[in-house]
C-alpha positions in Angstrom: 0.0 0.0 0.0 1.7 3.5 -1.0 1.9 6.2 2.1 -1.2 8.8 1.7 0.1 11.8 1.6 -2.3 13.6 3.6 -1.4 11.5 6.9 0.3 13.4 9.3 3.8 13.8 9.2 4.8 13.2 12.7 2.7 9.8 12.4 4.0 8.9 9.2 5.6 5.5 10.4 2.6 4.9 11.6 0.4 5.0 8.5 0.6 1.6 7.0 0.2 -0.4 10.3 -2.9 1.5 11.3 -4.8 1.8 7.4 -4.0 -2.2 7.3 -6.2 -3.0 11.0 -8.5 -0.4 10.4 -9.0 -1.8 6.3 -9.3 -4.9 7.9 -11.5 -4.4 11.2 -14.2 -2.5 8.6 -13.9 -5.1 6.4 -14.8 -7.7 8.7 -16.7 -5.5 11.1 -14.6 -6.1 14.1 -15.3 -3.4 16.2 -13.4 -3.9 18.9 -9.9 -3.9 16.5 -11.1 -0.8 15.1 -11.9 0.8 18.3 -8.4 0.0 19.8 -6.9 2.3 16.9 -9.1 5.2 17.2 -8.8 5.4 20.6 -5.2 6.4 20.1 -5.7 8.1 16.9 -9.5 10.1 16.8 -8.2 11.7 13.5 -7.8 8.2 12.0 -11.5 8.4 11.1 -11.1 11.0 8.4 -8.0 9.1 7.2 -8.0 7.8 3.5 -6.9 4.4 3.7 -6.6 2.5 0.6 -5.6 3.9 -2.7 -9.0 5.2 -3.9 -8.9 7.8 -1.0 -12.2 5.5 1.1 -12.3 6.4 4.9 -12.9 3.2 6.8 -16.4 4.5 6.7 -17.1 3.9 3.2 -15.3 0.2 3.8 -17.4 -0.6 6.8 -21.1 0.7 5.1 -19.7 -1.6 1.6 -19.2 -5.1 3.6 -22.7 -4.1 5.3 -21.4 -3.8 9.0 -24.6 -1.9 10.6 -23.1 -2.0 14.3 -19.5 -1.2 13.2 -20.7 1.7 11.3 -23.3 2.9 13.7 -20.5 2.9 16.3 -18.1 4.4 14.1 -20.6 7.6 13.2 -20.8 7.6 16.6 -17.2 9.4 16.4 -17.4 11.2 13.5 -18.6 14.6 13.1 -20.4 16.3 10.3 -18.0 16.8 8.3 -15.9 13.8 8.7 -19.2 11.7 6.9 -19.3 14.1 4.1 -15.9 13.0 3.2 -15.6 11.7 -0.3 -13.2 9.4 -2.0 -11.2 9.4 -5.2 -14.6 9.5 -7.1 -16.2 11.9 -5.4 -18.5 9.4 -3.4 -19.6 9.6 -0.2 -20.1 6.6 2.4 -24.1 7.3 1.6 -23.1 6.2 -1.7 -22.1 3.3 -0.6 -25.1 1.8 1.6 -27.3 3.2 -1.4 -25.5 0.6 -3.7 -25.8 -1.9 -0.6 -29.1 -1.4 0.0 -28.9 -1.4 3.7 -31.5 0.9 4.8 -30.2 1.2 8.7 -26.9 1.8 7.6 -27.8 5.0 5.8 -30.4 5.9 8.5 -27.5 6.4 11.1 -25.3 8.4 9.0 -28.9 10.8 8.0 -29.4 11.0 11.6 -25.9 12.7 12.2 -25.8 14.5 8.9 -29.4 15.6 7.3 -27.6 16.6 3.9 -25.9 13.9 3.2 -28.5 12.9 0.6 -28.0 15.9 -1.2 -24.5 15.3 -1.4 -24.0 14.5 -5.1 -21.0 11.6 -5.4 -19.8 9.9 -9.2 -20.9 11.6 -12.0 -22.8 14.0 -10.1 -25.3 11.4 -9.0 -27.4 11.7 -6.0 -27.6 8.2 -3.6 -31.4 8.2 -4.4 -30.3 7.8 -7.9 -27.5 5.1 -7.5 -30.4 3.2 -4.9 -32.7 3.7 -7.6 -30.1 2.6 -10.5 -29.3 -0.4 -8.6 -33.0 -1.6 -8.0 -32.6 -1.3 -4.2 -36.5 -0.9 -3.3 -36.3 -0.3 0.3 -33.1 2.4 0.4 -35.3 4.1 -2.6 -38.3 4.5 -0.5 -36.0 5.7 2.6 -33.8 7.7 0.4 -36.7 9.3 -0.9 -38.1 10.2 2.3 -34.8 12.4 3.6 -33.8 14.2 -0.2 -35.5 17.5 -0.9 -36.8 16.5 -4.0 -38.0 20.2 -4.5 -33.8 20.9 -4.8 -33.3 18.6 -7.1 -32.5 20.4 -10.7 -35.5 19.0 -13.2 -32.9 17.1 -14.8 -32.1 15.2 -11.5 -35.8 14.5 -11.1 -36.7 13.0 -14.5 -33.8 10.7 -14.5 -35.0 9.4 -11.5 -38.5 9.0 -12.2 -37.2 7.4 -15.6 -35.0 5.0 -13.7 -37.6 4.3 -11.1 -39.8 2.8 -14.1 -36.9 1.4 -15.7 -35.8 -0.7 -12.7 -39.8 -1.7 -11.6 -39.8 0.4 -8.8 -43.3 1.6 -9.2 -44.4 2.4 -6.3 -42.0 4.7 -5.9 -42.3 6.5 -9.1 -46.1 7.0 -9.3 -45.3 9.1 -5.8 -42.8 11.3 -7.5 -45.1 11.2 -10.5 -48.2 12.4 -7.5 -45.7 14.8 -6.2 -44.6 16.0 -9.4 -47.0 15.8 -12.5 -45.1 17.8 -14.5 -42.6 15.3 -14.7 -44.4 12.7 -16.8 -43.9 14.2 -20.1 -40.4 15.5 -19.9 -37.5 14.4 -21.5 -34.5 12.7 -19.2 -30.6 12.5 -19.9 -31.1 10.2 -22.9 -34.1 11.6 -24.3 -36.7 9.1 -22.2 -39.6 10.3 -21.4 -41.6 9.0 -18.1 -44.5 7.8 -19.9 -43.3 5.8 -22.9 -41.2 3.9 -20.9 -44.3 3.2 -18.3 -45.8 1.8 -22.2 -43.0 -0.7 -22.7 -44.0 -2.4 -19.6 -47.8 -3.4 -20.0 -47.8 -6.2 -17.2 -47.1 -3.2 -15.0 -50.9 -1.3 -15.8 -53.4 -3.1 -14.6 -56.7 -5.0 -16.5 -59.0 -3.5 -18.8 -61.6 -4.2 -16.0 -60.2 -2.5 -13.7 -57.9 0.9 -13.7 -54.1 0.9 -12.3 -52.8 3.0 -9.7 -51.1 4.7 -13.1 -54.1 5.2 -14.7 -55.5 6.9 -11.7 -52.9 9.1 -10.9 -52.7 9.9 -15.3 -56.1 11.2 -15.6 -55.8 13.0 -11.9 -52.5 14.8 -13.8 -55.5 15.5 -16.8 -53.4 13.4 -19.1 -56.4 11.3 -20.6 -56.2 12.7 -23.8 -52.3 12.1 -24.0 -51.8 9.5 -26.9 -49.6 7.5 -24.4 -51.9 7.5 -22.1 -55.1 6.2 -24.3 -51.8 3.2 -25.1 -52.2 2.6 -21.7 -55.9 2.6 -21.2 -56.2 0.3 -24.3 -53.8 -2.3 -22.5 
């Protein structure tokens, strides 16, 4: 492992021995191991310790350690969880991708904008949750972004993905929330309601009107041509 250079000077013998047990006590969630070094380094928290610049934070909320990391954000501040690595990702990134709902809850609870915190390719973790088909962290996630600060953009490629990756419920609430949203474009040109159109099984009966079709003609959409698709389905 090359020395980080942002480890202090004075401590600079010290750097490999303590990245290697705290790499390894997040990676297996041993407490205890981890605890030993941060009791004689508090800083070591903040430390990048492997070559893509991750704190033992974003190691420990990867491998899915809930009582490591809740113990861990225990002594952290603010600041030190808003820490990002080499890509620009938070440890929120990181439970997003996982999926681990309890994980991310501890870190909101110490830092409310986290979610807001944009990581890799300027995404939000709603939108890696959502891009990775994690239902439950979608449905948390949701609940703790301000949506309303999201740029447009942001919001349709969400919405998009939400279809795209079967998350329903979740997008007909955004779609509720924000109506305005069906018929825009996203990044790639998508737009909310031609993909909904692709995915039939996902409607309802002719007997008996979806959720979507509901919430459609609420938006006053009937006399969209996608939207008579769907009614016809």
């Amino acid at each position: 492992m090359r020395v980080q250079k942002n480890f202090p000077e004075t401590r600079r013998f010290h750097f490999l021995d303590t990245s290697v047990r705290l790499y390894k006590a997040a990676l297996k969630g041993d407490w205890p191991a981890a605890k030993e070094v941060i009791d004689k380094y508090p800083d070591a928290v903040t430390y990048s310790i492997t070559r893509r610049k991750d704190k033992v934070l974003h190691i420990a909320a990867a491998a899915e350690h809930t009582g490591f990391v809740k113990e861990l954000v225990k002594r952290m501040d603010q600041d030190g969880l808003a820490l990002p690595n080499l890509h620009g990702n938070t440890a929120i990134c990181f439970a997003a991708a996982s999926g681990i709902v309890p994980i991310a809850e501890e870190m909101v609870k110490k830092n409310i904008e986290l979610p807001m915190i944009r990581g890799s390719k300027r995404m939000t973790p709603l939108y890696m949750a959502v891009l990775q088909g994690r239902r439950n962290m979608v449905a948390y996630l949701y609940s703790v972004t301000a949506f309303i600060r999201l740029t447009p953009l942001e919001r349709i490629d969400i919405l998009v993905a939400c279809i795209s990756s079967d998350l329903y419920e979740i997008a007909l609430k955004i779609l509720k929330d924000y109506p305005e949203l069906s018929t825009m474009k996203d990044t790639y040109g998508k737009i909310a309601l031609q993909e909904l159109a692709k995915k039939p099984y996902a409607i309802g009966s002719k007997s008996q009107l979806s959720v979507w079709e509901r919430c459609l003609n609420s938006c006053q959409y009937a006399s969209n041509p996608i939207f008579l698709y769907l009614h016809a389905c």
